[in-house]
C-alpha positions as CSV (number, residue, x, y, z in Angstrom):
1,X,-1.3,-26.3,17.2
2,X,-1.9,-27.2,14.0
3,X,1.1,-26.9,12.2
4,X,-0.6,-26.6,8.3
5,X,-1.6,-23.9,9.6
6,X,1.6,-22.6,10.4
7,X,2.6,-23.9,7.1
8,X,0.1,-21.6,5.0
9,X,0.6,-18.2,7.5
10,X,4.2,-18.5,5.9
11,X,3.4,-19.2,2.9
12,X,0.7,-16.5,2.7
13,X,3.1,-14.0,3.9
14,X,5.8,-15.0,1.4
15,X,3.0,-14.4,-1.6
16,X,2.1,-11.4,0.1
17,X,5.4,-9.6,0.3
18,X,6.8,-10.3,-2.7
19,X,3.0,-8.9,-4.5
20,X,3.3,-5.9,-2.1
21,X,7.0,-4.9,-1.9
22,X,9.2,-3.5,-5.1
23,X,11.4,-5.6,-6.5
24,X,14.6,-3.8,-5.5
25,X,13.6,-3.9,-1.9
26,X,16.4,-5.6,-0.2
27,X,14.4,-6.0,3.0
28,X,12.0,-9.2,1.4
29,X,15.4,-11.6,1.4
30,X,15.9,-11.2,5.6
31,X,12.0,-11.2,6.0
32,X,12.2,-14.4,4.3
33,X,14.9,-15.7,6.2
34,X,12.6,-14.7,9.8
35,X,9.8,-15.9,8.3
36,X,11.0,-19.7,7.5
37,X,13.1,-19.6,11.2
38,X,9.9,-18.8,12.8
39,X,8.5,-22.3,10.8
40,X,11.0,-24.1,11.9
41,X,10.3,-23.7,15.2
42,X,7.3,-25.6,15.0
43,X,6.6,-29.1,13.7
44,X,6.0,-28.2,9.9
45,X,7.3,-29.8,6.7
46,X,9.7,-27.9,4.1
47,X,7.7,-25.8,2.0
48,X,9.8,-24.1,0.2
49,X,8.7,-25.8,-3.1
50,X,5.6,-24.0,-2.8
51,X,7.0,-20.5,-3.5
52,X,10.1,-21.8,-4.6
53,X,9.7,-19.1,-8.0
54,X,9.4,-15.9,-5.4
55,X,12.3,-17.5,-2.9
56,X,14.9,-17.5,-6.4
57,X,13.9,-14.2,-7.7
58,X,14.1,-12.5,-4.0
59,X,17.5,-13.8,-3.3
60,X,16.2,-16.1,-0.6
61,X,16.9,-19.0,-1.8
62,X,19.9,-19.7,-4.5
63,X,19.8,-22.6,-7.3
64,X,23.1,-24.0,-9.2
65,X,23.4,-27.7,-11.0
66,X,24.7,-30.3,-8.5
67,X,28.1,-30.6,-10.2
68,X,29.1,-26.9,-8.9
69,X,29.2,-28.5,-5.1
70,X,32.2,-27.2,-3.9
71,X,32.9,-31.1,-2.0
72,X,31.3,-32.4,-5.8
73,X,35.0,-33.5,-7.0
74,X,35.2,-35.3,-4.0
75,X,32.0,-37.1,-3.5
76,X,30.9,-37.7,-7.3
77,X,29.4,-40.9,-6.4
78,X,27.2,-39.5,-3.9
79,X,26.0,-37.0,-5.6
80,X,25.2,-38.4,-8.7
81,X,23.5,-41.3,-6.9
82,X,21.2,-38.7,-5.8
83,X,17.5,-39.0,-8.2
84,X,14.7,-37.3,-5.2
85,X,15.2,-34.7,-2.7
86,X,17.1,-34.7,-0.4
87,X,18.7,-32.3,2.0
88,X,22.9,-32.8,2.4
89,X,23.1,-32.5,6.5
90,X,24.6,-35.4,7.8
91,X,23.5,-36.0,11.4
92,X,25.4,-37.6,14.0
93,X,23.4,-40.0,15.8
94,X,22.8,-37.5,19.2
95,X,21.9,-34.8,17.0
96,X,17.8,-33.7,16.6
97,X,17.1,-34.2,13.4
98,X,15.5,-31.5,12.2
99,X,17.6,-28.9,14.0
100,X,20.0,-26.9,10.9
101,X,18.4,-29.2,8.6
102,X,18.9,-27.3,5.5
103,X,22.1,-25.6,6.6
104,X,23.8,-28.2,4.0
105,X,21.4,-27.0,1.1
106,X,19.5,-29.8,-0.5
107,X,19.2,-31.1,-3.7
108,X,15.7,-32.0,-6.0
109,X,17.5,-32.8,-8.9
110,X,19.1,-31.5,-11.3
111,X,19.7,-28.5,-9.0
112,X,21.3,-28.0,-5.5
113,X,19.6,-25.4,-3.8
114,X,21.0,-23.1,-0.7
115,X,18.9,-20.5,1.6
116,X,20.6,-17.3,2.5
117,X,22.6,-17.1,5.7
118,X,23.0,-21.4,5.6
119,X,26.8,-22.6,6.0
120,X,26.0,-23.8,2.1
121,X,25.4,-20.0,1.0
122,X,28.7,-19.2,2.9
123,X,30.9,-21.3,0.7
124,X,29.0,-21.4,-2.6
125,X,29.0,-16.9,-2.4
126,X,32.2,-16.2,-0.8
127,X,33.4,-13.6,0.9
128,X,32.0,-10.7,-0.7
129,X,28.3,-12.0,0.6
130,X,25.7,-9.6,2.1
131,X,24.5,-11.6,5.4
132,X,20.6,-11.4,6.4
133,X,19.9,-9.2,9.0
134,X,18.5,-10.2,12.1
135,X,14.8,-8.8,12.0
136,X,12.3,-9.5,14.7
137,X,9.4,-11.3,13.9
138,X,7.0,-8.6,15.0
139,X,8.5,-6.4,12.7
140,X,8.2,-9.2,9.6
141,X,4.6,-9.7,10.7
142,X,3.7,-5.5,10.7
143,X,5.0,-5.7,7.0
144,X,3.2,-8.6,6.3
145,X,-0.2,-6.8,7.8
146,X,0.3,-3.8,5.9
147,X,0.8,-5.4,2.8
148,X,-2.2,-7.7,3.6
149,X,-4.3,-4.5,4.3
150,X,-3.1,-3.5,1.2
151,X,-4.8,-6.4,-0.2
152,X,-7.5,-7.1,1.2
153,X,-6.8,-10.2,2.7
154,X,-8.1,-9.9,6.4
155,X,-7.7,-13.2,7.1
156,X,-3.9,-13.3,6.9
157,X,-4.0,-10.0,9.1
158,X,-6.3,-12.0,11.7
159,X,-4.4,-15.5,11.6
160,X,-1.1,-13.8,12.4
161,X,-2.2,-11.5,15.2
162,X,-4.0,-14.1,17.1
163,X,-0.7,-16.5,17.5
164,X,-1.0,-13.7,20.3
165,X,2.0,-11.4,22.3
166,X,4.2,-14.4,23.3
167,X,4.6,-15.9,19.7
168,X,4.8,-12.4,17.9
169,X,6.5,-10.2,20.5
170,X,8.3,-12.9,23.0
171,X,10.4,-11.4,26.0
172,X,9.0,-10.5,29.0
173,X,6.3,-7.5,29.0
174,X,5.5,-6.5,32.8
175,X,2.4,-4.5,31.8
176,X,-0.2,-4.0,29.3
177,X,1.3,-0.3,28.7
178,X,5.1,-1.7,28.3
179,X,3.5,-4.2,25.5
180,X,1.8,-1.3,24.2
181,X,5.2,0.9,24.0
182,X,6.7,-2.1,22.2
183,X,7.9,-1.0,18.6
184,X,5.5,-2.2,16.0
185,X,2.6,-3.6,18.4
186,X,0.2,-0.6,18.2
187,X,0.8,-0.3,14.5
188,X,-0.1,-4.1,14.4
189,X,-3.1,-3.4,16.6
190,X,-4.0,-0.2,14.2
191,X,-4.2,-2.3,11.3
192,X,-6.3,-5.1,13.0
193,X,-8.4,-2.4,14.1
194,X,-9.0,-0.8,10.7
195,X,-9.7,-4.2,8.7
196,X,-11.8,-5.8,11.5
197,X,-9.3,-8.4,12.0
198,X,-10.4,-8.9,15.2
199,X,-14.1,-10.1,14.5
200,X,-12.7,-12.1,11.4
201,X,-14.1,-15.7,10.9
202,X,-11.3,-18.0,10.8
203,X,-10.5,-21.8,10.0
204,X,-8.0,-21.9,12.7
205,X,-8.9,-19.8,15.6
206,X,-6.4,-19.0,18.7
207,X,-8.2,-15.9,19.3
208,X,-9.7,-17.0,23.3
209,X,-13.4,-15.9,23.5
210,X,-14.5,-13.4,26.1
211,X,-15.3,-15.8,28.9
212,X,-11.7,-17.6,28.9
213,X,-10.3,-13.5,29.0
214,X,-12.5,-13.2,32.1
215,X,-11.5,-16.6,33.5
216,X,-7.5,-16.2,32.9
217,X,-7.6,-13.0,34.1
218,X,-4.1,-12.5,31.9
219,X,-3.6,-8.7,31.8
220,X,-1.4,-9.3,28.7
221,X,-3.6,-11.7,27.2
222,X,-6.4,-9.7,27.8
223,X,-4.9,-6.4,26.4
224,X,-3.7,-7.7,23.3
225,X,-7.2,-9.5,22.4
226,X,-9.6,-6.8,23.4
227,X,-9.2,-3.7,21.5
228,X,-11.6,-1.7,22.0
């Protein structure tokens, strides 16, 4: 897969969102938080920077100088050797790399930075924190449909509903009609339907054509990409 594409699906449902959504809605922080977990599961660079202005004013992502580190006191050289970004998790050397990466914050100076629901955000927010909620992705994506609907921007709609049921969805479906009764996936479908999502030409195309349907013969698959 190509992950810029990845990369730009977030990034497009960030902008999205935050155009679509009030301001007070406290739903766009968590959404956030699903959105950039789902990134991290695939090969993609930290792209935060891109819609770092939406990620502050949400409440996604926090921003203080460097000096307020709590561990600051005791590591002033470090930190104030710091001159390009840099994220603060120190890895041992069994650990994969990118796993928790930002769960330490990171720091393009002159500001440390921290993403809600990170071990950072703990300690720099104390106790009186709200914690994200866990949201499903399908859910995330629904809201990120309707606000695409919304405006106008069918491709969005079409890039995120042909990752397909296993990225969107997950578990274990037995049938066509038990992914159908999933919450969210026939309002998902609805909008697809109403845009012309489906018949969308797109620069990255998972979407399998009607011959590799036939030639699967995946019931789910097949459900999920024909709907008519």
């Amino acid at each position: 897969m190509s992950m810029h594409a990845i990369e730009d699906m977030v990034q497009g449902a960030v902008e999205v969102l935050d155009r679509h959504f009030p301001a007070d809605d406290e739903r766009i922080r968590d959404w956030f938080v699903a959105l950039y977990a789902f990134q991290f599961d695939y090969d993609c660079s930290l792209t935060q920077h891109r819609v770092l202005d939406i990620l502050l004013r949400r409440g996604h992502t926090l921003r203080f100088p460097v000096s307020e580190h709590p561990d600051h006191a005791e590591r002033r050289e470090f930190f104030e050797g710091i001159s390009e970004f840099t994220t603060l998790r120190e890895f041992g050397e069994d650990e994969e790399v990118f796993a928790g990466e930002l769960e330490d914050g990171y720091v393009d100076p002159p500001w440390l930075y921290c993403e809600a629901g990170t071990a950072l955000w703990r300690r720099m927010t104390g106790p009186d924190r709200v914690e994200p909620r866990t949201v499903r992705l399908l859910d995330v994506v629904v809201a990120v449909a309707q606000a695409a609907e919304s405006a106008g921007d069918v491709e969005l709609i079409a890039l995120w509903w042909a990752l397909g049921h296993e990225a969107l969805v997950g578990g274990c479906p037995l049938s066509a009609e038990e992914l159908a009764e999933t919450p969210g996936v026939e309002e998902l479908r609805a909008i697809v339907r109403r845009t012309g999502a489906h018949e969308a030409k797109l620069w990255y195309d998972l979407r399998p054509d009607d011959e590799s349907l036939d030639s699967l013969g995946d019931e789910l698959m097949t459900w999920w990409y024909r709907l008519d």
